[in-house]
TORDOLO-277980 format. One line per field, with one value per residue (C-alpha): residue in one letter; x, y, z. Coordinates in Angstrom, 1 decimal, always signed. Example, Ala and Ser with C-alpha at 12.3 -4.5 7.8 and 13.67 -1.06 7.14 Angstrom:
REM TORDOLO-277980
rest = c(A/S)
xx = c(+12.3/+13.7)
yy = c(-4.5/-1.1)
zz = c(+7.8/+7.1)
END
This chain:
REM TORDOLO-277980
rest = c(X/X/X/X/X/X/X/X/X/X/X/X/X/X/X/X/X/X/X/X/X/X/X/X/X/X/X/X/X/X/X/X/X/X/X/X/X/X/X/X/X/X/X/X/X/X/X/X/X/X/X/X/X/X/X/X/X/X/X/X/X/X/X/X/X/X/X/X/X/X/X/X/X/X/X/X/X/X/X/X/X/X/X/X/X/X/X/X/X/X/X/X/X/X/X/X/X/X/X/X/X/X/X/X/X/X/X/X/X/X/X/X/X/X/X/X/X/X/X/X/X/X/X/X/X/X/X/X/X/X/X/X/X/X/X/X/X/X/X/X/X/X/X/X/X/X/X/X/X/X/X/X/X/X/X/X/X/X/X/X/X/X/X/X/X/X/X/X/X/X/X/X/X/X/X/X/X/X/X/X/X/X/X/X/X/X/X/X/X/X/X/X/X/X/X/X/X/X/X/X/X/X/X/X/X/X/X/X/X/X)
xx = c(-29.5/-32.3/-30.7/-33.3/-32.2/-29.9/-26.4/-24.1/-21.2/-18.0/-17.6/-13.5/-12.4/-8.9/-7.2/-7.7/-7.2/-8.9/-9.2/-8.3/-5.6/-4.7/-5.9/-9.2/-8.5/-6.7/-8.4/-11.8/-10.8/-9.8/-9.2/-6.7/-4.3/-0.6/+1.0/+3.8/+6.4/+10.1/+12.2/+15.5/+17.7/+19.6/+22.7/+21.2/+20.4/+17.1/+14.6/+11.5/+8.8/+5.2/+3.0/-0.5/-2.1/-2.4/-5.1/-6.2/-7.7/-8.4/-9.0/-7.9/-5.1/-4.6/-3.3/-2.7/-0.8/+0.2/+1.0/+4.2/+4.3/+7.0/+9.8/+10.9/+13.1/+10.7/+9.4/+12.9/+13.8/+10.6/+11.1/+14.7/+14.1/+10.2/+9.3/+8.3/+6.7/+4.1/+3.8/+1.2/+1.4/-0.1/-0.3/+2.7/+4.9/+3.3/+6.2/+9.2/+6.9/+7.1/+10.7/+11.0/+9.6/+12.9/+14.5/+18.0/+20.2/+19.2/+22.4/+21.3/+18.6/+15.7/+15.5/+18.0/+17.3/+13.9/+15.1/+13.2/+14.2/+14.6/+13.3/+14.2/+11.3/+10.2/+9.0/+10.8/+14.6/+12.8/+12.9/+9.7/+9.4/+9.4/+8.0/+4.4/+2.0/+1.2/+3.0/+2.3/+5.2/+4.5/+5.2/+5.4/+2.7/+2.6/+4.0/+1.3/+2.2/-1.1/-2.7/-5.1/-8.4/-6.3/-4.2/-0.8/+1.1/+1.3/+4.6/+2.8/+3.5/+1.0/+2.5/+0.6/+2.0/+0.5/+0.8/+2.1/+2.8/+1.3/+2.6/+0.1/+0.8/-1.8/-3.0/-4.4/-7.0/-9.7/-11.8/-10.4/-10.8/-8.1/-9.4/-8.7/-8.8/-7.1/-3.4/-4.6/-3.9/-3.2/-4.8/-4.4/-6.0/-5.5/-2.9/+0.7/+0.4/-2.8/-4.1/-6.2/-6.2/-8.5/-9.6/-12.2/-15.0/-15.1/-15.9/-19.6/-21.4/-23.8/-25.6/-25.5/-28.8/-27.7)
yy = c(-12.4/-13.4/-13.0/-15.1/-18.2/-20.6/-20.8/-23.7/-21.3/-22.3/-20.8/-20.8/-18.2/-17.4/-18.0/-21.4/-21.8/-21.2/-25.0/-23.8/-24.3/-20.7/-18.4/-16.5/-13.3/-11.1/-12.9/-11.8/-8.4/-7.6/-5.9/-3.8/-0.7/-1.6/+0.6/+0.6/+2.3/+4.3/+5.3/+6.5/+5.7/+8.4/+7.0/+8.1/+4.1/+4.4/+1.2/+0.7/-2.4/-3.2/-3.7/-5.5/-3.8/+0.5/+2.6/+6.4/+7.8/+11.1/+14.1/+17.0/+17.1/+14.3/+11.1/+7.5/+4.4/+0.9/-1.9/-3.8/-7.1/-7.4/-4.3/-3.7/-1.4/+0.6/+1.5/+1.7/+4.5/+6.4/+6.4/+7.8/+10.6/+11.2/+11.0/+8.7/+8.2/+6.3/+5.3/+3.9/+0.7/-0.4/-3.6/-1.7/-1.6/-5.0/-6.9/-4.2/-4.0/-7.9/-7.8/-4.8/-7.5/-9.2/-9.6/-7.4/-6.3/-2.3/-1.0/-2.6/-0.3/-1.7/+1.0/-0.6/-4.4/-3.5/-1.0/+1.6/+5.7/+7.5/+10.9/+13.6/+14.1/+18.1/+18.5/+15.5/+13.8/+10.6/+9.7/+8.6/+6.2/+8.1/+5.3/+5.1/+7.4/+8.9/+9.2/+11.1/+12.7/+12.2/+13.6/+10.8/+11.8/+8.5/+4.6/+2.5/-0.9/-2.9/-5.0/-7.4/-7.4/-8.7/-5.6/-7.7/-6.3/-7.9/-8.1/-4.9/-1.6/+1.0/+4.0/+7.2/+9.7/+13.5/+14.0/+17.2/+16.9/+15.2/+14.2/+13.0/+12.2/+14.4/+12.2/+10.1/+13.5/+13.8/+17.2/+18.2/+14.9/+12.1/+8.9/+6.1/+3.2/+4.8/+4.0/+0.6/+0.1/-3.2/-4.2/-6.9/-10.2/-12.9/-16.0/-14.9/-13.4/-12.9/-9.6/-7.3/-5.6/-1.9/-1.4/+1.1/-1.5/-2.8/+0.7/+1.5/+4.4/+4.8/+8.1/+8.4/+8.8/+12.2)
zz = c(-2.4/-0.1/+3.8/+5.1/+2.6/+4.8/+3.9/+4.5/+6.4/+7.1/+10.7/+12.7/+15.9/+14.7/+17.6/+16.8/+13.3/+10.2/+8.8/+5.0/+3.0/+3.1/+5.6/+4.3/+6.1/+3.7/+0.8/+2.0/+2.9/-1.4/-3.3/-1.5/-3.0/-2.4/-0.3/-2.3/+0.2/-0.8/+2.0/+2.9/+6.1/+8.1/+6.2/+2.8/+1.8/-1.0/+0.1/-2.0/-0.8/-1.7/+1.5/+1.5/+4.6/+3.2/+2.9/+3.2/+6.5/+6.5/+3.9/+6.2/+6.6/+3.9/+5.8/+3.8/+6.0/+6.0/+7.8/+8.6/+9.4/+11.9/+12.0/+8.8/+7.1/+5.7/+9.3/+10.5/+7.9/+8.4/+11.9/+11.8/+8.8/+9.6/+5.5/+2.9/-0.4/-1.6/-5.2/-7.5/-8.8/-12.0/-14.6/-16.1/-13.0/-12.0/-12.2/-11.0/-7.9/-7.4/-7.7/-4.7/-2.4/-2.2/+0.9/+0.6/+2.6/+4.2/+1.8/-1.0/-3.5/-4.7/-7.2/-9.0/-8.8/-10.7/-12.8/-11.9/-11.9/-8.6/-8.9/-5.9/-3.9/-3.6/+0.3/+1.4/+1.3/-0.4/-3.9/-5.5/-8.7/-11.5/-13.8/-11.4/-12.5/-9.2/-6.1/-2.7/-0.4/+2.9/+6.2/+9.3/+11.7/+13.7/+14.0/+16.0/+17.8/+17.2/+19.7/+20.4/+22.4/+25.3/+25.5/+23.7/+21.6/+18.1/+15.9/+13.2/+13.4/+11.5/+10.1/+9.6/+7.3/+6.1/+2.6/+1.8/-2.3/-5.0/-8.5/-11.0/-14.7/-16.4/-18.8/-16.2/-15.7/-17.8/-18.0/-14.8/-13.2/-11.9/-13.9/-11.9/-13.7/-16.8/-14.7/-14.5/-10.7/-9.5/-6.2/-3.7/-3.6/-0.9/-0.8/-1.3/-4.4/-6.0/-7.8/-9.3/-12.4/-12.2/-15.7/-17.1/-17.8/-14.5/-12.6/-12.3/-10.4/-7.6/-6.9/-3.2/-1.2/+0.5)
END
């Protein structure tokens, strides 16, 4: 692609509106892994939800987080027992994932409205989805009240978690090596519910220069 060529760019300042018939943001920001989040309340009640915004920040110690959109449960729990679990999802789990979106209420499970197996965490009180082929146990390190330019504070919380155990099904690791696309991971797209399948023949490598 030659930089120089003119492009015919749709340009919008979000503040006042995007002119699209869905906004582009999280569309243009994609793929992105699904933080796909289990909990548990002070009062023992298991919560499992998919969120779009997650991502890994640091290697040492090991520290993954996501998002919230307005104070959810998920943030609530974590908040109150300091632990959580993250868990792969992948084209298999694609659909029990959807369905752990639902809107229930804090006492109901969503392990059991998509039929999915809680397994007892080891370092944490936090069951993790036995079904996803990965999961990470987490330690709660920090919940972050974003905010804008302006100094207000915006209706998202981040939360920051350590993770202090790992579970990996070993036939996703090859030779000694963790084959990510071999799970299949699904990633997230834009609109309200557009995705991404991670297969083999779509991974390619780059030698970095250093």
């Amino acid at each position: 692609m030659d930089a120089s060529s003119p492009k015919d760019l749709h340009y919008y300042e979000p503040k006042n509106g995007h002119g699209l018939k869905h906004d582009p943001f999280n569309a243009i920001i994609a793929p992105r892994p699904i933080g796909w989040i289990s909990s548990r309340d002070a009062k023992g009640n298991i919560n499992l939800a998919p969120y779009s915004f997650f991502n890994g920040f640091c290697y040492n110690p090991p520290i993954i987080g996501f998002s919230s959109t307005t104070w959810k449960d998920s943030v609530a729990n974590i908040q109150e027992t300091g632990e959580f679990v993250w868990n792969l999802a992948t084209m298999d789990l694609a659909k029990q994932m959807n369905a752990t979106a639902a809107h229930v209420a804090r006492d109901v499970s969503e392990f059991e409205i998509a039929g999915l197996t809680p397994v007892p965490g080891k370092l944490v009180n936090v069951p993790r989805v036995g079904e996803s082929p990965a999961s990470f146990e987490c330690k709660l390190t920090q919940i972050i009240q974003l905010q804008g330019a302006d100094g207000k504070k915006a209706q998202a919380w981040l939360t920051l978690g350590e993770v202090v155990a790992v579970h990996i099904d070993k036939a996703m690791i090859k030779d000694g090596v963790y084959q990510t696309a071999l799970a299949r991971p699904i990633v997230r797209a834009g609109r309200r519910g557009d995705y991404f399948e991670i297969r083999p023949e779509a991974m390619f490598e780059m030698v970095r220069p250093d």
